[in-house]
Each structure stands twice: as structure tokens, then as C-alpha cells.
N, C-alpha and C positions, 0 to 999 in steps of 0.2 A: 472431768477428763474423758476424753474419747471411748466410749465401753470396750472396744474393742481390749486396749491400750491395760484397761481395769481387769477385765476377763485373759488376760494372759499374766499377771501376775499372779492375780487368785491360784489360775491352774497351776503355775510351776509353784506355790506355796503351798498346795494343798498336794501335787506329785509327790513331793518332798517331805509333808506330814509336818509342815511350817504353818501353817495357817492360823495353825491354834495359839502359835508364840506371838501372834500379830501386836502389839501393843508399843505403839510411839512415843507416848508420855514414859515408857517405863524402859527404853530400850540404854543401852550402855552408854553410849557416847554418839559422839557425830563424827569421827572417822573410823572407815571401815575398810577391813585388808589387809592389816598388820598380819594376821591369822585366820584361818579358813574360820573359825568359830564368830570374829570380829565382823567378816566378811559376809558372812550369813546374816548377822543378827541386822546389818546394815542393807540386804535387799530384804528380809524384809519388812525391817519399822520403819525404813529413811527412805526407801524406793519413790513411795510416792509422794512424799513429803516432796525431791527434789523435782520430781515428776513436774508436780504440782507448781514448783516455785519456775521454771523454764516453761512452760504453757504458759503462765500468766505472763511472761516476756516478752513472749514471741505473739501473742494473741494481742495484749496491752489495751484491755477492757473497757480501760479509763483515759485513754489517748495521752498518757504522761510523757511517753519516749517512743513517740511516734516514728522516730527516723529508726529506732534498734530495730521496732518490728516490721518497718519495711524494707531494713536488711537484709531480715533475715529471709522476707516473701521472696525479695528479689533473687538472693542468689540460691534458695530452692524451688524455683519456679520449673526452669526447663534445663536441658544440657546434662554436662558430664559434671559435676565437682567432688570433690577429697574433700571429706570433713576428718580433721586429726583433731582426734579428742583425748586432750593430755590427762593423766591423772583420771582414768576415763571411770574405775572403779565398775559398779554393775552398770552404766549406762544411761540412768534414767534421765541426765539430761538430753543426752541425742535421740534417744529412741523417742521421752516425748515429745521434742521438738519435732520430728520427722511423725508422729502419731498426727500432729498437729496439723501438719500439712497434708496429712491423710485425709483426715477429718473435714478441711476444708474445703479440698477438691472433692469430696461424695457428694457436699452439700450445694456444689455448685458457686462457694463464695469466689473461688480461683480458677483459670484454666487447668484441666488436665492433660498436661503437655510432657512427653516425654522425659523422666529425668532418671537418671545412674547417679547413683551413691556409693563413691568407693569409703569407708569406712575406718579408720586406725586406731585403733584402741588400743592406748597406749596405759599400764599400770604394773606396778609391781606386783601385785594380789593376783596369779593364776586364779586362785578362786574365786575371784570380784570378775575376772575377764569372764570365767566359764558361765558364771551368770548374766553378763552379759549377752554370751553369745545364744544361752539357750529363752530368754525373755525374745529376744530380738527374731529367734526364729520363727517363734512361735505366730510376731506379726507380719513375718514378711508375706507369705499370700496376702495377709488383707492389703497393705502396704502397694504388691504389684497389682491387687485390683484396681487401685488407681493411678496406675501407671509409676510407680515409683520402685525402681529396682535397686534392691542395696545387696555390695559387696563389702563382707566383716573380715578383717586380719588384724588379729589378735597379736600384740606384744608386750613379752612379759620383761617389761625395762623399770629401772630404778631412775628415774629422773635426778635423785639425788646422786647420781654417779656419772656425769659428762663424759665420758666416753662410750659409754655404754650407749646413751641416748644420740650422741651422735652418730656410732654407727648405725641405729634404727632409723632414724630422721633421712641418714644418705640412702638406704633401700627405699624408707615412704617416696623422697622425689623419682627414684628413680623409676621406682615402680607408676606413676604418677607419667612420668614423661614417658614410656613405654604403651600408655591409655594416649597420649597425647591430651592430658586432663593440667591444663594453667590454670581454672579457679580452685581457690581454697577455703575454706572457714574452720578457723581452729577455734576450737570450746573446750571451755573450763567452767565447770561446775562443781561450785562447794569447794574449795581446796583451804580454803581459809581456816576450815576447824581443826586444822593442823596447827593455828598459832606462829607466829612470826619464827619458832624457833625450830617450826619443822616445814616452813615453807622458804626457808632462806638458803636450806641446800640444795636446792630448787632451781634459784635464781639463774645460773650459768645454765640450764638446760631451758630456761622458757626463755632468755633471750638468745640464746642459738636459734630456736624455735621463730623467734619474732624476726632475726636476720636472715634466714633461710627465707623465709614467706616473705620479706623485704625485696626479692627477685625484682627485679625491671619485668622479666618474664613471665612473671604471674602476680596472679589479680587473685587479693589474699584479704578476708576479713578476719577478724578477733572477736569473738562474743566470750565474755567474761562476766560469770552470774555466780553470786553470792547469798547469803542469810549476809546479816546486820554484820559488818565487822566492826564499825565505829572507830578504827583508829589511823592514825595517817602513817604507817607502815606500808598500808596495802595502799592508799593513794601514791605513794611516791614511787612502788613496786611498778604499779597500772601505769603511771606515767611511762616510768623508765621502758617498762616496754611497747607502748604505743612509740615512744622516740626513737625505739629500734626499727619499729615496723616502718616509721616513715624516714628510715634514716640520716636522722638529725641527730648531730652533736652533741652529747650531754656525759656529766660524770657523774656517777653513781656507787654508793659506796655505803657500808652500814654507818649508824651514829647511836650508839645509847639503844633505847628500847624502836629507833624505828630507823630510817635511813637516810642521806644525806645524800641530795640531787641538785646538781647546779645546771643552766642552758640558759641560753637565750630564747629560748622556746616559750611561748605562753602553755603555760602548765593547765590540766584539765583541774574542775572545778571540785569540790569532792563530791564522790556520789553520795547520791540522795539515796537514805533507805526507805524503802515502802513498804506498809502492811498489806495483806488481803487475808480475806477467806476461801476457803476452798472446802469442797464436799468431799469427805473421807468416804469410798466408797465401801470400806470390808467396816469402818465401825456407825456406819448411819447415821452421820453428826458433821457439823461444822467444824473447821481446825481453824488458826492461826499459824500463818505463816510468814516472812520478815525475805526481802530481796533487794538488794543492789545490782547494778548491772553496767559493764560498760564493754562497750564497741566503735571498734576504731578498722579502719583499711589501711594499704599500704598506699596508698594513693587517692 
């Protein structure tokens, strides 16, 4: 990962007198935020673990899902764009995504052409946000040495509660058309360690999420990255809302342990999951890490 990227977590876990709690193999669970305590433990054993699994995404080493990662180049290239990052938690899939493309313009792989990132951090954990936003500060000089300026606004919303996120959702456009900013890219990272039974109150807010970005007026990607879920819950989920995104007809409705989707639509395939290694940079050792990934446009 980008040292930059490595050296601002170290510093806010070591500001904090966390550094020493550092241990991934040993940490509680894999969702964090429920409780400031939860939330903590999760930036910092899981930080880089997700860090880690969104780099190899968006980099794609091995050339398996060539079109995600030129997605992803393309709509952070140049321009204005909104990244709403649902369930955003401390961040580490955007910020390392955006480390990424740091990283790649210093080295001269990309143009460095002017780009504005306005930001939405959407989660119900204040405390998973505040971590967010102080990781985030920390790279933004390095971030606008390459020409990439990011705007953070922070919302402290229950996704599992549709009103709520709707009223958040109508300020994100609005605030949005007031930039005059049409591209978007909404990222989800990790949400699946919630389990089907806490990602299903969910549902009514990520396809609001998916129809909203469905605009004729805006030009809206979905990057959707995972660990291994293995079950066809989250397939029929990932469908229903790519259906919404591209506004096609379909009924969607739960069934037994996963959910029942009818269209005419040719249905996506299931995701493949992928291993990789990756270099733990606070324990000086190789890790094992497990990723699915899908992305889809509104057009």
C-alpha cells in the first residue's frame, strides 16, 4: 500500500495509544460501529485489511476484472465527481482507493489533471465517521500534491431506517447540483459481515440509493467490494440493485434464507471470489485476504 496511505494510520494509532492493540488475527469481529469501543477495535485491525482488499480492485494486478479497474481510472481521472460511500464506517475503502490514485499519478502511471472530490460519508457510528475524517486529513496535503482535492461531509444516518436516509440522500443531490457535479460513484465496502439478517434492513435504503443515481441527469457508477460471501443472497441483492440502477423491471422480494428476484433481464453471473496477498505493513509479514467485487453504471 502507498507509504503515505500506511504512515497516517500508524500516526493516528499511535496519537491515540492504539498501536499497541494492533492485532488482526485476534480482533473481535468484522463489523464495526455498533459502539465507539466496536468502532475503534475495527480502525484499527480491519483498517488495512479493507484498505488492502479495495487497492487490489482498483489496481487489479492480475488483469482478472480489467473493465472495474478502468472504472474506476476513468471516472477519477479529471473533473468534479461525488463519491457517496454508503455504510462508509472509517473509510478505508475510499480513502484507499483515492491513496491509489495518488500513488499513481506521483509515479507518472496516469495524468495529473485536475480532480475535486466531494465526499459523503454516510454511517450510523459518529465514531467510525470521526475516524474517518481524521485518517482522511491527515492525507489530504499529500492527496492535493497531486492535484486531487477532496471535500468530506460527514452523515450520521441509519440506513436501516428509510426516512432518515432519504432525507440525507435529498441534501447529498442537492448539495451536488448546487457544485453543478452529474458524475457519481457510490462505494460499498464490507457490508456483508452484517450477514443477510442485518443487511436486509438495508434493502429500501440502497435501492432508493440505486434510483436516485438512476437520474437520466447523471452519469452514476456502483463499485461494490466484498471478502468471500459465498451465498446467493448477496447475488440476487447485487442484481436487484444494478436493475434499479439501470431501470428495468423486476420483482424482488425475500424467500427462506435468501431472496426471490423475477425479470426478464439477463441476471449477472455470480461473483467470483479471489484470494491475494498483501504486505501487513505495522506486522512485517504477509496476510491473506479474500475479495469479490462488482460494478455496474446507470447506463
Amino acid at each position: 500500500m502507498p507509504e503515505p496511505l500506511v504512515d497516517a494510520h500508524r500516526d493516528y494509532l499511535m496519537e491515540n495509544g492504539w498501536l499497541g492493540k494492533y492485532d488482526p488475527a485476534g480482533s473481535a469481529g468484522t463489523i464495526g460501529g455498533a459502539s465507539a469501543e466496536e468502532a475503534c477495535d475495527h480502525v484499527v485491525n480491519r483498517f488495512l485489511n479493507s484498505a488492502a482488499r479495495m487497492q487490489y480492485v482498483c489496481s487489479d494486478p492480475k488483469d482478472e476484472q480489467a473493465d472495474v479497474r478502468d472504472a474506476v481510472l476513468d471516472q477519477l481521472a479529471e473533473g468534479r465527481i461525488h463519491v457517496i460511500d454508503l455504510a462508509a464506517g472509517n473509510g478505508a475503502g475510499t480513502i484507499s482507493m483515492l491513496s491509489l490514485i495518488c500513488e499513481l499519478r506521483r509515479a507518472g502511471s496516469i495524468p495529473t489533471l485536475p480532480l475535486n472530490v466531494s465526499i459523503s460519508a454516510i454511517d450510523f457510528s459518529p465514531a467510525a465517521l470521526n475516524h474517518f475524517a481524521a485518517i482522511l486529513h491527515k492525507l489530504s496535503p499529500w492527496l492535493a500534491s497531486a492535484g486531487i482535492v477532496i471535500e468530506l461531509n460527514l452523515f450520521n444516518c441509519d440506513l436501516t431506517i428509510l426516512g432518515d436516509f432519504s432525507e440525507t440522500l435529498d441534501g447529498i443531490f442537492e448539495h451536488a447540483r448546487g457544485r453543478d457535479v452529474r458524475r457519481f460513484l457510490c462505494v460499498i465496502s464490507a457490508i456483508s459481515g452484517a450477514k443477510k439478517e442485518g443487511v436486509e434492513p438495508m434493502i429500501d435504503s440502497l435501492k432508493l440509493a440505486a434510483a436516485g443515481l438512476s437520474h437520466s441527469k447523471r452519469s452514476s457508477t456502483w463499485l461494490w467490494v466484498e471478502p468471500h460471501v459465498g451465498k446467493s443472497w448477496f447475488t440476487a441483492l447485487a442484481d436487484s440493485i444494478q436493475l434499479t440502477l439501470k431501470k428495468i423491471k423486476h420483482r424482488f422480494s425475500p424467500k427462506g434464507d435468501s431472496f426471490s428476484l423475477t425479470t426478464d433481464n439477463p441476471m449477472l453471473k455470480d461473483p467470483e471470489a479471489r484470494s491475494f496477498h498483501w504486505s501487513d505493513p505495522h506486522m512485517g509479514m504477509s496476510a491473506l485476504s479474500h475479495v469479490i467485487v462488482l460494478a455496474f453504471k446507470n447506463r
